[in-house]
N, CA, C and O of each residue as an XYZ file, in Angstrom:
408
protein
N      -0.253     -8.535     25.180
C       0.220     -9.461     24.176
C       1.385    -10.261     24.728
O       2.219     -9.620     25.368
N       1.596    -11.769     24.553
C       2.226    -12.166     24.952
C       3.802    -12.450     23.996
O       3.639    -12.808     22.830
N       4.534    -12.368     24.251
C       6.388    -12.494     23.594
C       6.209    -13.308     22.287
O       6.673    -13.079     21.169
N       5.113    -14.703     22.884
C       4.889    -15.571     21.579
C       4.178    -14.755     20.157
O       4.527    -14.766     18.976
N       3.199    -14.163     20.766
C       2.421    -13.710     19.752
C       3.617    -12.355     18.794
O       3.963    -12.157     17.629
N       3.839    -11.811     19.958
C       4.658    -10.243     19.270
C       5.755    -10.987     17.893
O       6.015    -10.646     16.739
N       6.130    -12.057     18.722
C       7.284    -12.980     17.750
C       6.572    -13.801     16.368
O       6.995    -14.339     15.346
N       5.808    -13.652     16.736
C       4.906    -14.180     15.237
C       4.683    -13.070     14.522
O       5.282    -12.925     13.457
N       3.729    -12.039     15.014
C       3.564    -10.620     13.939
C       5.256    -10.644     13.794
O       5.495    -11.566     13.013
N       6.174    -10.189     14.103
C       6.961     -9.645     13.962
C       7.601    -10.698     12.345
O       8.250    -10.138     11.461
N       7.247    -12.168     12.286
C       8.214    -13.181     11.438
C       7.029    -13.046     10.441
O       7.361    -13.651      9.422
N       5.748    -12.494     10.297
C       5.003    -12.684      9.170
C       5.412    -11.175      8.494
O       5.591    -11.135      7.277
N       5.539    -10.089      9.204
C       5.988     -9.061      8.396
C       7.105     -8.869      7.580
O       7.191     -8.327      6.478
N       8.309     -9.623      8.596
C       9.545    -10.298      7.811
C       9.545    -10.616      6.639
O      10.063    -10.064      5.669
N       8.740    -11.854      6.753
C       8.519    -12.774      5.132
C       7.782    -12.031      4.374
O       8.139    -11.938      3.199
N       6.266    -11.122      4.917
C       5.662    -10.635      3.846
C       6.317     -9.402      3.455
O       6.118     -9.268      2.248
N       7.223     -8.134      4.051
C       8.305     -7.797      3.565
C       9.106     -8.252      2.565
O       8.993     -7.607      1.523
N      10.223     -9.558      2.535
C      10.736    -10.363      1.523
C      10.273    -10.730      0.588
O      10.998    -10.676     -0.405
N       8.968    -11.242      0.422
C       8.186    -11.659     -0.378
C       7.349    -10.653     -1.313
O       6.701    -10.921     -2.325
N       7.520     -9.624     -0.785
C       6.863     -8.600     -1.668
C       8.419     -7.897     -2.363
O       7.996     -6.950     -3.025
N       9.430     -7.911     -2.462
C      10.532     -7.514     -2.629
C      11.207     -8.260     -3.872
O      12.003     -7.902     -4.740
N      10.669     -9.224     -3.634
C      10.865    -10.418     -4.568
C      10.353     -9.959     -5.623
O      10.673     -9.084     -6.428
N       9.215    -10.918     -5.475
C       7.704    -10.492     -6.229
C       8.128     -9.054     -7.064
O       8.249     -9.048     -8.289
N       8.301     -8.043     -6.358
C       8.178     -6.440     -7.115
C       9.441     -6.656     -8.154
O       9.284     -6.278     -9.315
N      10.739     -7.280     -7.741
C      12.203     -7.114     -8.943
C      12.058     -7.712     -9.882
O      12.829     -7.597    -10.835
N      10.605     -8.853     -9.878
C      10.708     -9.893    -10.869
C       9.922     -9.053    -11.739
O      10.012     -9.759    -12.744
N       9.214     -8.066    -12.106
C       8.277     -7.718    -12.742
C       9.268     -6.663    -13.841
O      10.234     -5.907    -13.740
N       8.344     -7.162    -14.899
C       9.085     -6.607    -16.603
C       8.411     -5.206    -16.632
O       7.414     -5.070    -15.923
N       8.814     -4.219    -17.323
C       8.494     -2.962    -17.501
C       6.847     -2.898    -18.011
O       5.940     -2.198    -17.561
N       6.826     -3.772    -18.979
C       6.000     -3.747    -19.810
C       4.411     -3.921    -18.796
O       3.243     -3.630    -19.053
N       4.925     -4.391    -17.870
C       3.443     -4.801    -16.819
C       3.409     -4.043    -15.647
O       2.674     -4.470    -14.757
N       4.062     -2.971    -15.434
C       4.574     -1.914    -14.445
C       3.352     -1.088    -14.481
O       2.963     -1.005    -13.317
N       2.609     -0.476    -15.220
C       1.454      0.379    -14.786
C       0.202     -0.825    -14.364
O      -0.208     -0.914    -13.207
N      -0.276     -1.646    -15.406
C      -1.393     -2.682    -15.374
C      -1.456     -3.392    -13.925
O      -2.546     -3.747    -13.479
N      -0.249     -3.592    -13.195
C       0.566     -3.802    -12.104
C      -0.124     -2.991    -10.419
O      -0.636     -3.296     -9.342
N       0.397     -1.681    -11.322
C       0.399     -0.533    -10.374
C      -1.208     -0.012    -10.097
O      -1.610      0.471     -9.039
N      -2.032     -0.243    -11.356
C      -3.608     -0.024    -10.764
C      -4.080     -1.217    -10.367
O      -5.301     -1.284    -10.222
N      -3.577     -1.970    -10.200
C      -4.170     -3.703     -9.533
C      -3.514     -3.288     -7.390
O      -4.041     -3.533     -6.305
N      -2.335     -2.676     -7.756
C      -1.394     -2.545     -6.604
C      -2.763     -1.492     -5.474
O      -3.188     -1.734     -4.344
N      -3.094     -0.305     -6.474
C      -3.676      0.612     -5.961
C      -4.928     -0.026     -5.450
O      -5.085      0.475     -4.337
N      -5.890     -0.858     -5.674
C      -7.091     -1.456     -5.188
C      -6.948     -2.279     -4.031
O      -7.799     -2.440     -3.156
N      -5.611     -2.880     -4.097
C      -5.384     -3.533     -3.155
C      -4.894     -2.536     -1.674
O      -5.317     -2.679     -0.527
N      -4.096     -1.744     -2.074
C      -3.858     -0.853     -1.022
C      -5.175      0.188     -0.190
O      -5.237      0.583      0.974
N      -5.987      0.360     -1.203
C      -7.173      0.909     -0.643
C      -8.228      0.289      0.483
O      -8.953      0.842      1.310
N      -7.894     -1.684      0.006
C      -8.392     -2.432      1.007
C      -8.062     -2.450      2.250
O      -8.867     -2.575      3.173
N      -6.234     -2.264      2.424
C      -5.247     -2.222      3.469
C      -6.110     -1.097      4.044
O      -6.870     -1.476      4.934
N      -6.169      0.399      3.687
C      -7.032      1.546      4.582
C      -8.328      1.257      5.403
O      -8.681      1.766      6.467
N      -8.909      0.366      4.683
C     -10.002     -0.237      5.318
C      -9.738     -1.055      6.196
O     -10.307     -0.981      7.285
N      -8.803     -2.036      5.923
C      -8.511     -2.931      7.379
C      -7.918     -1.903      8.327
O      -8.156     -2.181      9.503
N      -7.151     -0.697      8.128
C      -6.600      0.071      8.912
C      -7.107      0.666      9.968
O      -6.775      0.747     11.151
N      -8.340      1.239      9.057
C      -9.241      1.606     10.073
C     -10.234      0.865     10.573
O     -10.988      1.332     11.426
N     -10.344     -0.238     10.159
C     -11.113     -1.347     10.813
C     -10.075     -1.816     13.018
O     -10.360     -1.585     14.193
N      -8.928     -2.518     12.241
C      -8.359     -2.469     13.054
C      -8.003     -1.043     13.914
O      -7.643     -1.113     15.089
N      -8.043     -0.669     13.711
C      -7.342      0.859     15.032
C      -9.227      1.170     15.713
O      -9.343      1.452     16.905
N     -10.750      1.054     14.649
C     -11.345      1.190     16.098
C     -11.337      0.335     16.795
O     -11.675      0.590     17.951
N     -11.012     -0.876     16.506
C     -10.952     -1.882     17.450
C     -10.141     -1.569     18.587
O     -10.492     -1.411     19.756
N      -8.455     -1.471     17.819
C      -7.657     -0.569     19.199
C      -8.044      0.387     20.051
O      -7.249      0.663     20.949
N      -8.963      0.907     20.007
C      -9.306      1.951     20.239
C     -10.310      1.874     21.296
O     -10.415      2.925     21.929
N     -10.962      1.067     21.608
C     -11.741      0.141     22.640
C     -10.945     -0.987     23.497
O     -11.289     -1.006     24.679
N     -10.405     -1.499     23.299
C      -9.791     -2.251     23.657
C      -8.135     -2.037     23.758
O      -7.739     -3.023     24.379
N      -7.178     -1.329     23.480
C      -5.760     -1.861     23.837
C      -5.438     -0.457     24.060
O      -6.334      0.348     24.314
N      -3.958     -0.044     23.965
C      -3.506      1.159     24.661
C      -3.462      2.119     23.610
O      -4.055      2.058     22.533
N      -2.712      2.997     24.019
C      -2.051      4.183     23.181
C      -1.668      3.989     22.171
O      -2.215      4.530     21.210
N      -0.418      3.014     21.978
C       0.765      2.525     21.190
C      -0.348      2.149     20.149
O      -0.039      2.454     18.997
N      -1.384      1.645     20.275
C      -2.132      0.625     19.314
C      -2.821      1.838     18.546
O      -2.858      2.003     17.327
N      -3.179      2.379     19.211
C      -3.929      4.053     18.183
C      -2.799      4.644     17.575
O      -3.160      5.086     16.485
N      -1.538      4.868     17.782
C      -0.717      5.529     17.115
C      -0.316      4.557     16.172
O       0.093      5.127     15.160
N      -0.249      3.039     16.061
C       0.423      2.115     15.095
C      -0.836      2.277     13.673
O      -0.861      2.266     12.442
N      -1.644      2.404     14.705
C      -3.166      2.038     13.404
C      -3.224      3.610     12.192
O      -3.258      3.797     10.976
N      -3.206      4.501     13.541
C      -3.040      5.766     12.363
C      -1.876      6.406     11.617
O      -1.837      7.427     10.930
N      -0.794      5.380     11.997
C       0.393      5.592     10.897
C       0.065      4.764     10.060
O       0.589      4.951      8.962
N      -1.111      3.256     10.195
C      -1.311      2.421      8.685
C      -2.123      3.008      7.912
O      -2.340      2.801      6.718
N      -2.801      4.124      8.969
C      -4.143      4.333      8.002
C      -3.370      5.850      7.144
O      -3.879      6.322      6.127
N      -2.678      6.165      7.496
C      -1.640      7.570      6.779
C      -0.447      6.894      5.618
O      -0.067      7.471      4.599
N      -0.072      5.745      6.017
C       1.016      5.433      5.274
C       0.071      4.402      3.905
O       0.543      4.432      2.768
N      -0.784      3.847      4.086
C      -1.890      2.826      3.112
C      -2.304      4.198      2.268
O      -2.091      4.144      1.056
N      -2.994      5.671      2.910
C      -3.371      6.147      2.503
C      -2.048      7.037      1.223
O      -2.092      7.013     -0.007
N      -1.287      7.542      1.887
C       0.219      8.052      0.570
C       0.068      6.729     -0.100
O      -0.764      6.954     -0.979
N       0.287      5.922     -0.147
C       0.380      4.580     -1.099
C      -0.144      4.577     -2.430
O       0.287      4.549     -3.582
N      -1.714      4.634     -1.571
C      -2.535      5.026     -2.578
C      -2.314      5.969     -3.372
O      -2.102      5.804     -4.574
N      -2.344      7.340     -2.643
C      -2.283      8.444     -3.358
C      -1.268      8.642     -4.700
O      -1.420      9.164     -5.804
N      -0.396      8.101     -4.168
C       1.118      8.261     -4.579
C       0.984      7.406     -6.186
O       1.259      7.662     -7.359
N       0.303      6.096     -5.287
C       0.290      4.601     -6.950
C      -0.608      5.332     -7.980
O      -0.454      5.064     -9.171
N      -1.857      6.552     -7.461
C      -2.479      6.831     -8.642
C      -2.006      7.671     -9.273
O      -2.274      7.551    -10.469
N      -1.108      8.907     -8.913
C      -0.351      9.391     -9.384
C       0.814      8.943    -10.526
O       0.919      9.163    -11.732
N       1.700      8.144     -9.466
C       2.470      7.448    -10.777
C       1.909      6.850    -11.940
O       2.531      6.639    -12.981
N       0.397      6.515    -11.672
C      -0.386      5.428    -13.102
C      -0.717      6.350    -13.690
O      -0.960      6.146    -14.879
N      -0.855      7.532    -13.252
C      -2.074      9.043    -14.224
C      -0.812      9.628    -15.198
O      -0.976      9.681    -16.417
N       0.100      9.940    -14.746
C       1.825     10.045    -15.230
C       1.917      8.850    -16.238
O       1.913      9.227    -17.410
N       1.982      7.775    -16.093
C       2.554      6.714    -17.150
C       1.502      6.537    -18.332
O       1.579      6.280    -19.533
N       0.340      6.834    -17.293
C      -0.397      7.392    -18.878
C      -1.004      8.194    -19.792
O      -1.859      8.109    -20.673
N      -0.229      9.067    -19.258
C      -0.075     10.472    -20.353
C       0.958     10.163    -20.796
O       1.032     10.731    -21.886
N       2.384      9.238    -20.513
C       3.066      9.199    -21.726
C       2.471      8.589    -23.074
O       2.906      8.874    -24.190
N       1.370      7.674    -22.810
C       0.896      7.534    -24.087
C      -0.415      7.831    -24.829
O      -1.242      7.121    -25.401
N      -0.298      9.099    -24.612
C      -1.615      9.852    -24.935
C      -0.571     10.476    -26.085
O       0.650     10.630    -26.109
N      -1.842     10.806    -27.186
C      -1.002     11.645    -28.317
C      -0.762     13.202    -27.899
O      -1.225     13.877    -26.980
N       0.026     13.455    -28.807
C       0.210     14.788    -28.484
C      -0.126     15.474    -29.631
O      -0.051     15.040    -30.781
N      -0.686     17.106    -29.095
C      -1.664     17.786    -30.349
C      -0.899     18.630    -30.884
O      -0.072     19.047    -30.073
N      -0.815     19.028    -31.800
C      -0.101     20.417    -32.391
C      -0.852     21.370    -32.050
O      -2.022     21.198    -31.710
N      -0.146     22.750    -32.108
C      -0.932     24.119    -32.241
C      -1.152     24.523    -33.845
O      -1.485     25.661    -34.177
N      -0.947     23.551    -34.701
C      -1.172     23.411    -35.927
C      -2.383     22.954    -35.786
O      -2.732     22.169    -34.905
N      -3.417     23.643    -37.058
C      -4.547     23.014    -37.594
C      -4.705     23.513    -39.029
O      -5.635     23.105    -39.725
């Protein structure tokens, strides 16, 4: 890879970093789960490019490139795990609750 290219990945992660930072403080409570299962579909796609990209690495480039791909495909994957969790949680707060009365 050449300095030019590394310097480009490196200024799109930047911005898409910032831009997702943004984006996430501006959001009202009220749209925080509806949010969070839209978040989760999208992150499941990221696993797929993850492992799309790393067999590619995997034929073609070094070491470094198999270890970058299977920390996306481990870190996309907690993401996931993690966003369905927090949505399964936010909605049992509004599930009724039963008595041991009948």
């Amino acid at each position: 890879m050449a300095v030019g290219e590394i310097l480009l990945l490196v200024f799109v992660f930047v911005i898409a970093g910032f831009l997702g930072v943004e984006l996430s403080s501006k959001v009202p409570s009220q749209l925080h789960t509806p949010l969070m299962s839209g978040t989760n579909a999208i992150s499941g796609i990221t696993i797929v490019g993850a492992v799309s990209a790393t067999a590619v690495a995997l034929h073609t480039e070094g070491m470094l490139s198999n270890i970058c791909g299977f920390i996306a495909i481990v870190l996309a994957a907690i993401n996931v795990i993690g966003g369905y969790m927090v949505t399964d949680r936010m909605l049992e707060m509004f599930k009724k609750k039963e008595d041991g009365k009948k």
